[in-house]
DOMAR-690598 format. One record per residue (C-alpha): residue in one letter; x, y, z. Coordinates in steps of 0.05 Angstrom, whole numbers, padded with zeros to 5 digits, always signed. Each point is the difference from the previous one (the first is absolute). Layout:
N
AXYZ...
//
This chain:
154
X+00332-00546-00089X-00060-00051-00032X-00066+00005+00043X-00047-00064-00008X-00070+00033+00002X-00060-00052+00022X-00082+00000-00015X-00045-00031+00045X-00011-00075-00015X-00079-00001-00042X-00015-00066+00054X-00028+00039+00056X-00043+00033-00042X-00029-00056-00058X-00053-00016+00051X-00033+00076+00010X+00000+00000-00081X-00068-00047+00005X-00029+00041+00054X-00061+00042-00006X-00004+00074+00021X-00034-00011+00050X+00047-00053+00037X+00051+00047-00027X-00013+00056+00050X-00015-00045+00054X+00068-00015-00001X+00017+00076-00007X+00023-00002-00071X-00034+00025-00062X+00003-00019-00075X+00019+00059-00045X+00001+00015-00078X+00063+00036-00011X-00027+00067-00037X+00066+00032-00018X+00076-00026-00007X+00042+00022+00046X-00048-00004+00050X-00005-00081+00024X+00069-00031+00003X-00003-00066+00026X+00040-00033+00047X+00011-00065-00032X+00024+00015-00064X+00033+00067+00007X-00039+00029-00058X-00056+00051-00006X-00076-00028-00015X-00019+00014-00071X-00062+00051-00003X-00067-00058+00013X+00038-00047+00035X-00023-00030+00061X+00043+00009+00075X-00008-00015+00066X+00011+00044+00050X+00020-00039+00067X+00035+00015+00055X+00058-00041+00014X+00059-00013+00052X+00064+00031-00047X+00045+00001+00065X-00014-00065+00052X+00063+00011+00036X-00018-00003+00075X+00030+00063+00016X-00035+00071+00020X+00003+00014-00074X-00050-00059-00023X-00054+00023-00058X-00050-00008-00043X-00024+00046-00059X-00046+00009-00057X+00015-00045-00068X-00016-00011-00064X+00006-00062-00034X-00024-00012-00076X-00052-00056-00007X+00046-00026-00061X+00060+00006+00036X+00040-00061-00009X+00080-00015+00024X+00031+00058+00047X+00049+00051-00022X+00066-00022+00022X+00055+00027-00042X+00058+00056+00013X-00036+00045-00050X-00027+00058+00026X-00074-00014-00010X-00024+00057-00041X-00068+00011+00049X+00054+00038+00055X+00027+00043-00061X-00051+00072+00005X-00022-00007+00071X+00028+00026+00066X+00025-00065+00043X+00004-00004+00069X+00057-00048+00000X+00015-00038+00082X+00065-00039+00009X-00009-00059+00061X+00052-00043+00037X-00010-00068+00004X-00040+00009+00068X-00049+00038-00034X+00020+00067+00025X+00003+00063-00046X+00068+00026-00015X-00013+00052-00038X-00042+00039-00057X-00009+00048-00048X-00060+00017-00050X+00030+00015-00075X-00031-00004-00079X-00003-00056-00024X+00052+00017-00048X+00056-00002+00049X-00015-00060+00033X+00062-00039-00016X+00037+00054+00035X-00040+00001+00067X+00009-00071-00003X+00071-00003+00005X+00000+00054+00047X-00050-00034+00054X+00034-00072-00020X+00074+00023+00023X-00023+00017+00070X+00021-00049+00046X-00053-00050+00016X-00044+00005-00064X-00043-00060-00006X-00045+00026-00058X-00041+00052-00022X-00074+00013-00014X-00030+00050-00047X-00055+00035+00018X-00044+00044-00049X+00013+00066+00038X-00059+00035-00016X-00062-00056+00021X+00058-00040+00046X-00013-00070-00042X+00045-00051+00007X+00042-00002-00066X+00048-00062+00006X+00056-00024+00034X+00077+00014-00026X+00049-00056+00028X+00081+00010-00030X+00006-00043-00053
//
């Protein structure tokens, strides 16, 4: 089974790039200089910041579905981030961390879990995308719960 695997889109956030700190954490985000790699893997591009890059750190809406199951979560997105990740490679910033991996029907509704290393993610995949009523999945960084990306079957 192929799994299509999905950054954010960089539009939302071209806007905060020109911000100052200060209007920054008015808003309840923060700018960031990534100090070690892996340690800032951002959203958009599915890739870890390079040691001196710049990130935002935003909160952001991963899961709008109106159901109880509705969230938001911690983000970061590289200030030179340009297309999204879409492709049915496994994006190598889920290989060497624990996932938190949560299949949803179409309603929005969690149908089931698991949390696995990143190294077997192709196989929890299948597994959560052959119960009945799998939608798609999102990855979750297990350890600091950020939103990784979302996993559609390609």
């Amino acid at each position: 089974m192929k799994f299509r695997f999905q950054g954010l889109s960089v539009a939302p956030f071209r806007s905060l790039f020109a911000l100052g700190d200060g209007e920054l954490a008015a808003r309840g985000m923060r700018r960031m200089i990534a100090d070690a790699k892996p340690g800032f893997p951002c959203r958009v591009s599915l890739e870890d910041a390079e040691p001196g890059e710049r990130v935002l750190l935003a909160n952001f809406e991963h899961q709008p579905a109106h159901s109880p199951y509705r969230a938001t979560g911690p983000i970061f997105v590289r200030e030179s981030a340009g297309a999204p990740y879409d492709s049915t490679d496994v994006p190598p910033v889920l290989r060497g961390r624990l996932l938190s991996l949560r299949a949803y029907d179409a309603d929005g509704m969690i149908v089931d879990a698991d949390v696995v290393p990143g190294d077997d993610v192709e196989s929890a995949l299948s597994r959560l995308f052959a119960r009945d009523g799998s939608a798609y999945v999102h990855i979750h960084n297990a350890k600091r719960g950020c939103y990784a990306c979302r996993v559609e079957q390609a």
